[in-house]
N, C-alpha and C positions, 0 to 999 in steps of 0.2 A: 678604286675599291668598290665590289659590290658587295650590299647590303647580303646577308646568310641569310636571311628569311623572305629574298626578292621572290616574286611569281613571275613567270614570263607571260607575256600579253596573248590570251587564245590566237593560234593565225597568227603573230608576229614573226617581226624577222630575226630573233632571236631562237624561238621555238623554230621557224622552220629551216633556221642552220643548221640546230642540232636535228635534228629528226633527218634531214639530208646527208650529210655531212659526220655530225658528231656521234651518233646512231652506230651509225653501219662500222665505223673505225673500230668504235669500244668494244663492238662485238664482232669484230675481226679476230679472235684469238681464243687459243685454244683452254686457258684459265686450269693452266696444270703447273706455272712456275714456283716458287716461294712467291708468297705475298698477293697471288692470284687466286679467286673464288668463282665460282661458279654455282649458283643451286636452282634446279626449277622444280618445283616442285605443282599438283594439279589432282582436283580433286573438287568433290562437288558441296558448296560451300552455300547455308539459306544465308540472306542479306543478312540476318543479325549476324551471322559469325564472319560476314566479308566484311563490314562493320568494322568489327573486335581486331579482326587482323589486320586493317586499315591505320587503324589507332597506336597498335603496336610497331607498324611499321615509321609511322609517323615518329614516336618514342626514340626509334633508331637511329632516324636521321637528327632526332635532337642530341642524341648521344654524339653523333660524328662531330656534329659540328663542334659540341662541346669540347671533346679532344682534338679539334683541331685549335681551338681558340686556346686549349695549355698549350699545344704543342710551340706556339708561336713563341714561347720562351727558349727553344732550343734553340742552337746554331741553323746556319741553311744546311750545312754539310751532312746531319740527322735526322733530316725532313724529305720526301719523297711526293710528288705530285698523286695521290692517290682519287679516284673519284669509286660510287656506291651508285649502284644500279640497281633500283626498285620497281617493280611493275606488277601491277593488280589488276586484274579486269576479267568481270564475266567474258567468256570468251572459248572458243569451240575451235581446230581446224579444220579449215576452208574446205578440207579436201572431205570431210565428213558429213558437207551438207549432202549429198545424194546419198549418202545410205538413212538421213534421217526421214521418217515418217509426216505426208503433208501436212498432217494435226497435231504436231509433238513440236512446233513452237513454243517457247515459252518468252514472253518479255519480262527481264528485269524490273523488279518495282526499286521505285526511284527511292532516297532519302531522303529524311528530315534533319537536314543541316541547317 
């Protein structure tokens, strides 16, 4: 049994099974079935409101877990392996670094966590 509120170790071999292996799988699919989601959404966001939406996303994964923790009173037979895929990151594609400007860098300022 692992603990719902583990962190994996930066660079461990945990994280780099998933990011090899458990990564590529989950997002192998086309997320058009019953019980499948999909959303991306992208948009230009100052650090406080990436912040705000960090926190909220945080909020959700407390929610999951919490319904997975009722769920544990139902039979196996009315329980489904479900996992949540969350990702947030300043972030731009790759392919859009040659049309950007040599002086239109901008670095991310960091938080006070």
């Amino acid at each position: 049994m692992v603990s719902h509120d583990f962190a994996w170790q930066p660079g461990g071999p945990i994280q780099r099974f998933f990011e090899a292996e458990v990564q590529q799988d989950f997002l192998k699919c086309r997320f058009n079935q019953p019980g499948e989601l999909r959303l991306f959404v992208s948009g230009m966001l100052s650090a406080q409101s990436n912040e705000v939406v960090q926190q909220k996303l945080k909020r959700l994964a407390l929610e999951f877990r919490h319904c997975h923790e009722e769920d544990l009173a139902l039979p196996l037979e009315h329980r489904f392996g479900v996992s949540l895929l969350m990702a947030m990151r300043p972030w731009e594609i790759e392919s859009f670094d040659s049309f950007r400007r040599p002086d239109s860098h901008k670095d991310y300022p960091p938080f006070s966590r």
